[in-house]
Every structure is written in C-alpha cells, then in structure tokens.
C-alpha positions as CSV (number, residue, x, y, z in Angstrom):
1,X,100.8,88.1,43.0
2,X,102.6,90.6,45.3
3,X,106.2,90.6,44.9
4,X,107.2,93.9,46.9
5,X,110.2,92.9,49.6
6,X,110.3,93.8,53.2
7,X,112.8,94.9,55.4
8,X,112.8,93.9,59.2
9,X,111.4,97.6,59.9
10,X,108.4,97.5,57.6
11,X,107.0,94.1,59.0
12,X,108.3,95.8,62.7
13,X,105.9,98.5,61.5
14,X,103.0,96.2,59.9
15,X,102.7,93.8,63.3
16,X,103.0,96.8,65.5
17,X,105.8,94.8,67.0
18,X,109.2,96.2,68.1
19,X,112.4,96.2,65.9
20,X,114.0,93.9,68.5
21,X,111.0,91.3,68.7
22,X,111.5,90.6,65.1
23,X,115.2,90.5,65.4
24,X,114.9,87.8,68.2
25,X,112.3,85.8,66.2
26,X,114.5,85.5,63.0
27,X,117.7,84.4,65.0
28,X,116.2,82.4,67.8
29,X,112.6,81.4,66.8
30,X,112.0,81.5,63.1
31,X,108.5,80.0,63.0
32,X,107.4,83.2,64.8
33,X,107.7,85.3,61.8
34,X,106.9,84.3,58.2
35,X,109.7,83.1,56.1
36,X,112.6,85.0,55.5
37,X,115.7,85.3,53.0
38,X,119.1,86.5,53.5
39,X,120.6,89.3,50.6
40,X,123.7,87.3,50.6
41,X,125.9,84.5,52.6
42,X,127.3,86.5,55.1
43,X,126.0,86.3,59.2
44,X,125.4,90.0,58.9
45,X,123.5,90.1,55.8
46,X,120.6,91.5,55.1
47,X,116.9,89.8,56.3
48,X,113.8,90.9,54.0
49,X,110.6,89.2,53.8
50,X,108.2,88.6,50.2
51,X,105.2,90.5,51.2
52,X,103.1,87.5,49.8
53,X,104.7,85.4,52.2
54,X,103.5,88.2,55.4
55,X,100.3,88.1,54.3
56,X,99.9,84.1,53.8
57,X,101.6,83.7,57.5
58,X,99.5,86.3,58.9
59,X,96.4,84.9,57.6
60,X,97.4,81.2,59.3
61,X,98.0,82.9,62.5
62,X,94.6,84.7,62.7
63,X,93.3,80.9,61.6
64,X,95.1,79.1,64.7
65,X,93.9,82.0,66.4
66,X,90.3,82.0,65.9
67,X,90.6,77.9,66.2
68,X,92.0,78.1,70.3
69,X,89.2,80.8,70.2
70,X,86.5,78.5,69.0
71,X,88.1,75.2,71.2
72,X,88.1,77.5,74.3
73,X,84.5,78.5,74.5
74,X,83.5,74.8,73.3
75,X,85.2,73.8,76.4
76,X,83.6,76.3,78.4
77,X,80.2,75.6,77.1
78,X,81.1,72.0,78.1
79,X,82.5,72.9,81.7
80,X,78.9,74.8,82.8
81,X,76.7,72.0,81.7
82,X,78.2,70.2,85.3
C-alpha cells in the first residue's frame, strides 16, 4: 500500500499540469483531480494528496479514456458502412 503524501506541486509535476490548473481544480472542480485532504480547518490550509489515491484516479481516467476511444471508432466503423 503506498502511503507517501503529495503536495499540490508534486502531482503539478506528475500530470505535467501547471501549479494553477490544480489550484483551480481543487477549489472550483474537485472531480478533476483525485481526492484531496486539508492539513487542518482553516480556508488557507494546506491540500496534499495519498499517492494511492493519484494512482487509483489516474488509472480510471486512462479507463474512461480508452472507453470514448473505443466508442468513437465503433461509431466510426458504423458511420462508413452507409
């Protein structure tokens, strides 16, 4: 089980996404990073991420990935047969 903790930064850094990008997602659309906790109760706390958590949200993202992938040339495939 991985326990590590990530900051903001490192999963900036992992996604190849910009610092501000995840700072948007946290506060305005949540679902587009993997689950978070706070370090505390405060607005300004600190956001960190279980690395276990990344790598399960990443690996659901490439899955609803691949499936538009797959649905897109099925509807393709099903567009050339007119």
């Amino acid at each position: 089980m991985q326990h590590e903790i990530l900051t903001k930064q490192q999963l900036a850094q992992r996604q190849q996404r910009s610092i501000d990008s995840i700072n948007t997602a946290c506060s305005r659309e949540p679902e587009s990073v993997p689950r978070f906790f706070k370090l505390g109760n405060s607005k300004n706390s600190p956001i960190r991420f279980r690395l276990s958590d990344v790598i399960d949200w990443e690996a659901k993202q490439a899955e609803k990935t691949r499936m538009k992938s797959e649905a897109n040339i099925e509807r393709r495939n099903q567009y050339k047969q007119f």
